[in-house]
C-alpha positions in Angstrom: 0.9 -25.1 -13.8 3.7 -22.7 -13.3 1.4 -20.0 -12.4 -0.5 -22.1 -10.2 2.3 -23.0 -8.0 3.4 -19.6 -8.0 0.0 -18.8 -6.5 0.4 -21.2 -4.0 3.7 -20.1 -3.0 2.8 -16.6 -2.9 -0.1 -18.0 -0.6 2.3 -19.3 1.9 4.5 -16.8 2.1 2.7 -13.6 2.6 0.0 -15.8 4.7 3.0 -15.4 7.2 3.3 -11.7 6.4 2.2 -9.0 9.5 -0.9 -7.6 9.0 -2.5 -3.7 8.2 -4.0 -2.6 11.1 -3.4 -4.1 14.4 -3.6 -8.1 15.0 -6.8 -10.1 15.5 -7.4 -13.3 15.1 -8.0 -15.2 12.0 -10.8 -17.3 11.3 -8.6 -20.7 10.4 -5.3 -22.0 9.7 -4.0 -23.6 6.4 -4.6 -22.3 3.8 -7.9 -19.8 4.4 -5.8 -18.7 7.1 -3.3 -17.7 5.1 -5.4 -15.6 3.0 -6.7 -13.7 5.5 -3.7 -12.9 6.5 -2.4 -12.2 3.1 -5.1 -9.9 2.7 -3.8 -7.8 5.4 0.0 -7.9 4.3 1.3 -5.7 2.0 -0.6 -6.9 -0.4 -3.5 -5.2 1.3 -2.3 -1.5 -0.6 -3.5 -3.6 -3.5 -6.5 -4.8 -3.3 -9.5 -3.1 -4.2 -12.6 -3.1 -2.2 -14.4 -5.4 -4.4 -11.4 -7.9 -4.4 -11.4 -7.9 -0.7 -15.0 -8.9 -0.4 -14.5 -11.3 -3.1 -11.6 -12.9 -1.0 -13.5 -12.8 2.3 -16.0 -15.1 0.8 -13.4 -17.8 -0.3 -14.1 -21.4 0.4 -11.5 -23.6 -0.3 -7.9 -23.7 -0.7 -8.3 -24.7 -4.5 -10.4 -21.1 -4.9 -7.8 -19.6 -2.9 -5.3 -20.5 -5.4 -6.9 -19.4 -8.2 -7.9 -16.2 -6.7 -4.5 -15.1 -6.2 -3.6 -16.2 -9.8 -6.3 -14.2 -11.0 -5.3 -10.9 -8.6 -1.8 -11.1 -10.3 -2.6 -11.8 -13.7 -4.8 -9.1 -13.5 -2.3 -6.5 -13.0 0.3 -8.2 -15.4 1.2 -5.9 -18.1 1.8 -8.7 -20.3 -0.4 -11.7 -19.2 1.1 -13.8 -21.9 4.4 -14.0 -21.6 5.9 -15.4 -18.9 6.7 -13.5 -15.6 5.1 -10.9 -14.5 7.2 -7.9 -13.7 3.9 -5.9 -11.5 4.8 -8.8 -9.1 8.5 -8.5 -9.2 8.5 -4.8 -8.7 6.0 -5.2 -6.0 8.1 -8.2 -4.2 11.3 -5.7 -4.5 9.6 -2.0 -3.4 8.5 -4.5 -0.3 11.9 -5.5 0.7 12.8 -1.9 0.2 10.6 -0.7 2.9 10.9 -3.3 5.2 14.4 -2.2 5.0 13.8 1.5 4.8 10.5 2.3 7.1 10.5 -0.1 9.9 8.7 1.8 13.0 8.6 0.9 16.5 8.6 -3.0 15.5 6.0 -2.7 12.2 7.1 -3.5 9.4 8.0 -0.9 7.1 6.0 -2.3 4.1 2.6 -1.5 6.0 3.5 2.2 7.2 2.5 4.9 5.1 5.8 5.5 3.3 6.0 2.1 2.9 2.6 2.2 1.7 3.5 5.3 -1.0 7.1 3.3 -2.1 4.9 0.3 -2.9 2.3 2.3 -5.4 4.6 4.7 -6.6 8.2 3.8 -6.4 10.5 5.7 -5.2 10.6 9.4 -5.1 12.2 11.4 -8.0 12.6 14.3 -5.3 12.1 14.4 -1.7 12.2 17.6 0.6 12.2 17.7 4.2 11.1 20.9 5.9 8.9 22.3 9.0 5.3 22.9 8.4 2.3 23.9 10.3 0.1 21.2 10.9 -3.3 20.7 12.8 -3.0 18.0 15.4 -6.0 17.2 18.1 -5.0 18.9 21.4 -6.7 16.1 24.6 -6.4 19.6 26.8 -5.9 19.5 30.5 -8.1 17.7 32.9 -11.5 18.7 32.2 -11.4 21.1 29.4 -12.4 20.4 26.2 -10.5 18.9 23.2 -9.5 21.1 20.3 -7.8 21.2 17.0 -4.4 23.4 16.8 -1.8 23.6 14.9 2.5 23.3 15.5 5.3 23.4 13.7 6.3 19.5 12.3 9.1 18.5 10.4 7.2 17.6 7.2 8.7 14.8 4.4 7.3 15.7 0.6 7.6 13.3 -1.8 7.3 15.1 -5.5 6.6 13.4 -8.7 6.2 14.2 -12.1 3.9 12.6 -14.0 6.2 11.0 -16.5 8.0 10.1 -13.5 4.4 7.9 -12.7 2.9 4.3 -14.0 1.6 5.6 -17.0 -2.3 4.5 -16.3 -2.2 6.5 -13.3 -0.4 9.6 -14.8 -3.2 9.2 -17.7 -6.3 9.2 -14.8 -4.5 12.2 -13.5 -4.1 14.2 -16.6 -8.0 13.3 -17.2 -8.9 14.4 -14.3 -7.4 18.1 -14.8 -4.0 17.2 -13.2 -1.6 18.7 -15.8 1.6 19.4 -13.7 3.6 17.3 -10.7 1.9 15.8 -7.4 3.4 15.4 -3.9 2.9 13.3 -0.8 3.1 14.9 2.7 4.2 13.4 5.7 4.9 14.5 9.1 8.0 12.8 10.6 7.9 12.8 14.6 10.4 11.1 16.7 8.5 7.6 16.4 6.3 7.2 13.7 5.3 8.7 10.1 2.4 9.4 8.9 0.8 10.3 5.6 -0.4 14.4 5.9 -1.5 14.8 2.1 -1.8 12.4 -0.6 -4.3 9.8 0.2 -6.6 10.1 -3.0 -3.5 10.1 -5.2 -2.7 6.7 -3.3 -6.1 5.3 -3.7 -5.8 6.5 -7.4 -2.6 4.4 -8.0 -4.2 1.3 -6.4 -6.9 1.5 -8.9 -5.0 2.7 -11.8 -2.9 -0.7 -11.7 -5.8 -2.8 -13.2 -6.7 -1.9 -16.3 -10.4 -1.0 -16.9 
């Protein structure tokens, strides 16, 4: 009963959460509402592909309920006992980057740092330097688009990986990875955005459910 009023709290409260990506309308209120916006809170670093269709296809506010039990519970490292510290650290490295990242009015739980803070944590060592990096060039009226390059101010975020959530540091070392990882991102004067990194992100998203 506990968890299931968690659930429904949780249901709520993030169904009044801004979305990934920009707005569009949702297909209800109440309840189903709430999920889809849920879906494209925070949250939305989460979920796996498979979850998302899964939630898209929701009925009910009862199945609603018990799919956001389930989506927790799943990624509880101890499903037994009570609490579940995944969703405390998750709640708290969201507050963080709402804090930390805001840009230009979005929340800073759904930009990219806010993005890496969430799956990650917070960076054992970050550098801040200038780096060449390809950007699309419109060109003048009438000529053609083309790729070049400039000098950004770049943002690395490095991590050993002891320093990781030990599943993911246990993909990477299987995979070949035997020594730290970083996370790019160029910094301009109003917005961030992830340069390098993605996979490693999309790695940590999957490595928090165990197989």
């Amino acid at each position: 009963m506990h968890r299931f009023r968690r659930s429904l709290f949780l249901l709520c409260a993030f169904g009044l959460a801004a979305r990934c990506g920009p707005p569009q309308r949702t297909s209800g209120s109440g309840p189903l509402g709430a999920i889809e916006e849920w879906t494209r809170g925070p949250v939305c670093w989460l979920l796996l592909p498979e979850e998302l269709k899964e939630a898209r296809r929701l009925r009910s506010s009862r199945e609603a309920v018990v799919f956001i039990d389930a989506f927790w519970r799943r990624r509880d490292p101890e499903p037994e006992e009570p609490g579940n510290p995944f969703l405390q650290a998750f709640e708290e490295r969201v507050a963080a980057a709402d804090r930390l990242y805001t840009e230009n009015g979005e929340r800073g739980s759904l930009t990219d740092r806010g993005r890496a803070l969430i799956l990650l944590g917070p960076p054992p060592l970050l550098n801040i330097g200038q780096q060449a990096v390809p950007v699309w060039e419109p060109g003048s009226s009438g000529a053609r688009p083309v790729v070049a390059t400039r000098r950004m101010k770049v943002e690395s975020w490095r991590y050993q990986l002891s320093e990781l959530p030990p599943r993911l540091a246990q993909r990477l070392t299987a995979a070949g990875e035997s020594g730290g990882v970083a996370l790019d991102f160029a910094v301009e004067p109003d917005r961030t955005y992830l340069l390098e990194g993605h996979k490693l992100l999309d790695q940590a998203a999957r490595a928090a459910v165990p197989e």
